[in-house]
C-alpha positions in Angstrom: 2.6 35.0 154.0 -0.5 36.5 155.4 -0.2 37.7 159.2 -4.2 38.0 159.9 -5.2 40.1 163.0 -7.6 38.9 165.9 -10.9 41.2 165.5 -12.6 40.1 168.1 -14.4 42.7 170.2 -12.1 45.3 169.0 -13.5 48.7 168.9 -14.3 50.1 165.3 -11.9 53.3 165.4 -9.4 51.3 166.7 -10.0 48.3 163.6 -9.6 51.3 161.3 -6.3 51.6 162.8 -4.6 48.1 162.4 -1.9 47.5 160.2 -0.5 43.8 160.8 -1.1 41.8 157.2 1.7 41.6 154.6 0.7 41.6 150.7 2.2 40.9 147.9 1.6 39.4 144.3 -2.0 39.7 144.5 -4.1 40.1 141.7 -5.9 43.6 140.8 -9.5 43.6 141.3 -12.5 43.0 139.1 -15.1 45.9 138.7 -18.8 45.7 138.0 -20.3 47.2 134.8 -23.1 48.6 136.7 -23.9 52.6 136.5 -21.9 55.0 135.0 -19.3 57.0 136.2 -18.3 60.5 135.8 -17.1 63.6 138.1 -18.9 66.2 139.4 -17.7 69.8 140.8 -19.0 70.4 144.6 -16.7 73.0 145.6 -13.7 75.7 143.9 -11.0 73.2 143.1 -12.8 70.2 144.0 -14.9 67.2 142.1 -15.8 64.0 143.1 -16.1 61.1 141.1 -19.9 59.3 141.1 -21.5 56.1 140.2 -25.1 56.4 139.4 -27.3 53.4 138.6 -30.9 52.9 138.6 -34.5 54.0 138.4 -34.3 57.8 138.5 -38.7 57.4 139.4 -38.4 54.3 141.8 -38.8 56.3 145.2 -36.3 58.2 147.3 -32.7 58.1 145.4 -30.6 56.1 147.7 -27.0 58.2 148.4 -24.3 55.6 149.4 -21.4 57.7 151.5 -18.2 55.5 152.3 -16.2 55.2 155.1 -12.6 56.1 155.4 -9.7 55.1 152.8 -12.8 53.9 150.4 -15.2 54.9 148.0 -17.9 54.2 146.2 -16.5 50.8 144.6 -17.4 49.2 147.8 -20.7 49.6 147.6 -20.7 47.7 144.4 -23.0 44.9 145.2 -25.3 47.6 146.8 -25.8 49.5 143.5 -26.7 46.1 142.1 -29.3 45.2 144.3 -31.1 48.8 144.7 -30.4 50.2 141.3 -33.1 47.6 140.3 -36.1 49.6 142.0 -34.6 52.8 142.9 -32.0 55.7 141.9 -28.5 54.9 143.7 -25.9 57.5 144.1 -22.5 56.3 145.1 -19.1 58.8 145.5 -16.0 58.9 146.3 -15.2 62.0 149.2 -13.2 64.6 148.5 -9.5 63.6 148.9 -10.5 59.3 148.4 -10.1 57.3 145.6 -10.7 59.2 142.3 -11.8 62.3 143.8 -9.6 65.9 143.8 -7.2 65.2 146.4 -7.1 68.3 149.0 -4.9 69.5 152.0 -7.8 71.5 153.0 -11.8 70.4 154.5 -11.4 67.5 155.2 -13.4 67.0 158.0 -16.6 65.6 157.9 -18.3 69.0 158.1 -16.9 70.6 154.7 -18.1 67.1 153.4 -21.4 67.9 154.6 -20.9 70.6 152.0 -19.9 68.3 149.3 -22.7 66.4 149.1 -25.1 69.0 150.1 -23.2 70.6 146.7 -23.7 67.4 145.0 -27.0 66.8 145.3 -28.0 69.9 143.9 -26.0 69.7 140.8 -27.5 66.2 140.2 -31.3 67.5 141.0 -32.0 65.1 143.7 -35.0 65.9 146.0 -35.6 64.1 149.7 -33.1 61.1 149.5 -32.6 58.6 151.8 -28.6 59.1 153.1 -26.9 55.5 153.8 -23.4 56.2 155.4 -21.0 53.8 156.7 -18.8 54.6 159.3 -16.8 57.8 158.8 -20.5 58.3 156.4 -21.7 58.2 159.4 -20.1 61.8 160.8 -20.6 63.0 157.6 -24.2 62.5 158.1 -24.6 64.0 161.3 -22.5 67.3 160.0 -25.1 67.5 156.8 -27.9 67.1 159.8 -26.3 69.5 162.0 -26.0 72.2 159.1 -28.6 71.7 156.7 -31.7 69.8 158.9 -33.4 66.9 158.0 -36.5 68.8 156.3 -34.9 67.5 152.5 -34.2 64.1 153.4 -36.7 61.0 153.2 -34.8 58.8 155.5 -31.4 58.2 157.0 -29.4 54.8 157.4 -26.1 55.1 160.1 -23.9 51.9 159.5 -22.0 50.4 162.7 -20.7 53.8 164.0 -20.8 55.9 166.5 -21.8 59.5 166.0 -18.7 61.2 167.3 -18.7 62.9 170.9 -15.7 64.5 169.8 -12.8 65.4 172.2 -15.4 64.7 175.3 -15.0 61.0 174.0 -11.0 61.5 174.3 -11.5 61.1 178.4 -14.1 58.9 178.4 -12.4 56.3 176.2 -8.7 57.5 177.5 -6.6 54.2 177.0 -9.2 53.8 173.1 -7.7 57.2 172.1 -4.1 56.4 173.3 -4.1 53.3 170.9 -5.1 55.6 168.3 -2.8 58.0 168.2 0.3 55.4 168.5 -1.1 54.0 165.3 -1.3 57.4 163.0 2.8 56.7 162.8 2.3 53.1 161.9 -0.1 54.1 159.1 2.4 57.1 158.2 5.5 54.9 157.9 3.8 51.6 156.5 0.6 52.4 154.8 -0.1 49.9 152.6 0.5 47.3 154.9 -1.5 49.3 157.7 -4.5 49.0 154.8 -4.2 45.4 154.0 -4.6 44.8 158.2 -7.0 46.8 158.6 -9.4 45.6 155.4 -8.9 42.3 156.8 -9.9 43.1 160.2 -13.5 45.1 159.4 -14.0 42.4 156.3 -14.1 39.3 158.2 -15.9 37.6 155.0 -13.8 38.9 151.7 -15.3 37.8 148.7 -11.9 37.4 147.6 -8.3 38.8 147.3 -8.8 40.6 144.8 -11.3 42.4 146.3 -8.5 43.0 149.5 -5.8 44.6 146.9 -8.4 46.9 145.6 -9.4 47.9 148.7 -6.1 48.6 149.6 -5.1 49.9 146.0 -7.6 52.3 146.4 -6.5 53.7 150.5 -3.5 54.3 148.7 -4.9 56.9 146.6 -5.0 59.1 149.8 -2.0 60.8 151.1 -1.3 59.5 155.0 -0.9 62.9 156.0 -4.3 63.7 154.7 -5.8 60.3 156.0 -4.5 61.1 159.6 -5.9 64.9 159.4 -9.3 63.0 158.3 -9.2 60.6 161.1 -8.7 63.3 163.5 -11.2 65.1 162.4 -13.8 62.5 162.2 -13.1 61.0 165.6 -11.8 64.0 167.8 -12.7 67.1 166.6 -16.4 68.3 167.2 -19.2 66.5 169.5 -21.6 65.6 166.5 -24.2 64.2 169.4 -26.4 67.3 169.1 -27.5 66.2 165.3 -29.2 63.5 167.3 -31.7 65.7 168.3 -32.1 67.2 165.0 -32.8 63.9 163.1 -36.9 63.9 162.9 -36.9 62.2 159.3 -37.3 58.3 159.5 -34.0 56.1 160.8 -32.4 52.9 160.8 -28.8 52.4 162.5 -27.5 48.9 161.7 -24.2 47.8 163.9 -22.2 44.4 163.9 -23.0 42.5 166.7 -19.6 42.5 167.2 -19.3 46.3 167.4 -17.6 48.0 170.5 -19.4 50.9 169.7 -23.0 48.6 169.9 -24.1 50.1 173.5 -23.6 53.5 171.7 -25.2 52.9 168.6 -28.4 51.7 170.8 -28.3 55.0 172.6 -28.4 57.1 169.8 -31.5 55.3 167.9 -33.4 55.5 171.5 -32.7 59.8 171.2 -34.2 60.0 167.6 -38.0 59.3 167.3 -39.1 56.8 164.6 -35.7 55.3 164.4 -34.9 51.6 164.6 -32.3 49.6 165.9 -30.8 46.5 164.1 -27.8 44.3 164.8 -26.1 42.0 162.3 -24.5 38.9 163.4 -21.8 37.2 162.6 -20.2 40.3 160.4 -17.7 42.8 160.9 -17.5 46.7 160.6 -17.7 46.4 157.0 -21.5 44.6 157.6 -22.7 45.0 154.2 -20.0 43.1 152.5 -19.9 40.5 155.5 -23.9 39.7 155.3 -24.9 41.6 152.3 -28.7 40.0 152.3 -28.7 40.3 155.3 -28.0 44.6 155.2 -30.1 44.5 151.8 -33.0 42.9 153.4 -33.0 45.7 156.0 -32.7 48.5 153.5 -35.3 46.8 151.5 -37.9 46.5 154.3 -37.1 50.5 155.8 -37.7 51.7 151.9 -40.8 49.8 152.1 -42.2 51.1 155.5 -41.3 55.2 154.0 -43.4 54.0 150.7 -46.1 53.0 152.8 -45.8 56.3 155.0 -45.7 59.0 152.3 -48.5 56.9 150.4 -50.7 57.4 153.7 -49.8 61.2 153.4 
């Protein structure tokens, strides 16, 4: 029996947090042939897995970054749809799904790194970043460390950028319900998963797609996955990237996002970025209303065509 939670206006750190479904029996998930696959070395010790798909001379490559306790699989139906006019770039982070699982740097900053690493070794020049969620820290680190002067554009997907442990007094009763829930994901992770892929997937294609989802939050170690989520949430006030972001932006939240107030703050402090909200989807909005997300993309590629053809 399935034991669905109640998303409604829940917070999206706090949905990452829910473990209340039980699985069992269900069937492994189907993958698409699209792109190939193959690992790449970012760091001593450390290579992550890739999908790469596309036009290598169709405009900006588009770099798909995944949240937390996913990976590039997600953003299957994604690599369809872009691969067909542009390069698309999808990975797993360090210590997630296929990639070299590591006690050390993992934080969104030495991800920063990673990719930073990775883009170089694949030869890929002003990209537009698309992060989702905990992609989303990781792209305010990158911006933080490395500017914005190599990037074509930047898409934030329904998070926050993290005021770190400022935000632990603001949102003092949020952060409580967090940390009570880093046992329940220790002691019970799989189910914890199943919950909480239910909760930011209010849509799923299927449940097959559920148990890969989950099959593949299992391939990080709960210790690690707590260390991450600490890191990502509490531990450095990423707001001052906001400043730094002078590259074209779009920031798409769920309408039903907790964060949403937040999200419309930040795209009002970075010039020439714009502000969408997706109804009737979760966290997850791209696999809740992917033509919906698609046709967004699509029309912000279009817009930085038309710009750096004017230039």
């Amino acid at each position: 029996m399935i034991c669905r939670t109640a998303m409604t206006l829940i917070s999206r750190p706090v949905l990452l947090l829910i473990a209340v479904i039980c699985l069992g029996g269900l069937p492994v998930r189907a993958e698409s042939n699209v792109g190939s696959s193959r690992m790449v070395k970012v760091a001593e010790g450390v290579s992550l897995r890739l999908i790469e798909a596309g036009k290598p001379d169709g405009g900006p490559a588009l770099v798909l970054i995944p949240g937390w306790s996913t990976g590039a699989d997600i953003w299957r139906h994604q690599i369809e749809i872009f691969a067909k006019t542009h390069r698309v770039i999808a990975f797993d982070p360090r210590s997630e799904d296929e990639s070299t699982k590591t006690t050390s740097g993992n934080t969104p900053e030495t991800r920063a790194q990673d990719l930073h690493a990775l883009l170089e070794r694949l030869g890929v020049q002003r990209p537009v970043l698309i992060g989702w969620s905990q992609g989303v820290q990781d792209i305010a680190a990158y911006v933080e460390r490395y500017g914005t002067k190599d990037i074509a554009g930047i898409v934030l997907v329904d998070a926050a950028i993290s005021d770190g442990a400022d935000g632990m007094a603001a949102r003092s009763q949020e952060t409580a319900a967090q940390f009570k829930m880093f046992a329940v994901y220790q002691a019970h992770q799989r189910e914890y998963l199943g919950g909480m892929m239910r909760a930011i997937i209010s849509k799923p294609p299927s449940d097959d797609v559920i148990e890969g989802l989950v099959s593949t939050g299992m391939k990080t170690p709960p210790d690690i996955g707590v260390a991450m989520l600490v890191a990502d949430m509490f531990g450095v006030n990423r707001t001052p990237a906001l400043k730094k972001i002078d590259c074209p932006t779009l920031i798409i939240a769920s309408a039903k996002s907790d964060e949403l107030a937040r999200q419309e703050a930040a795209a009002n402090q970075i010039p020439h970025a714009r502000f969408e909200k997706v109804e009737d989807a979760a966290h997850a909005v791209f696999v809740d209303q992917p033509d919906r997300f698609a046709e967004l993309v699509e029309s912000f590629l279009a817009k930085l065509s038309a710009t750096d053809a004017r230039n």
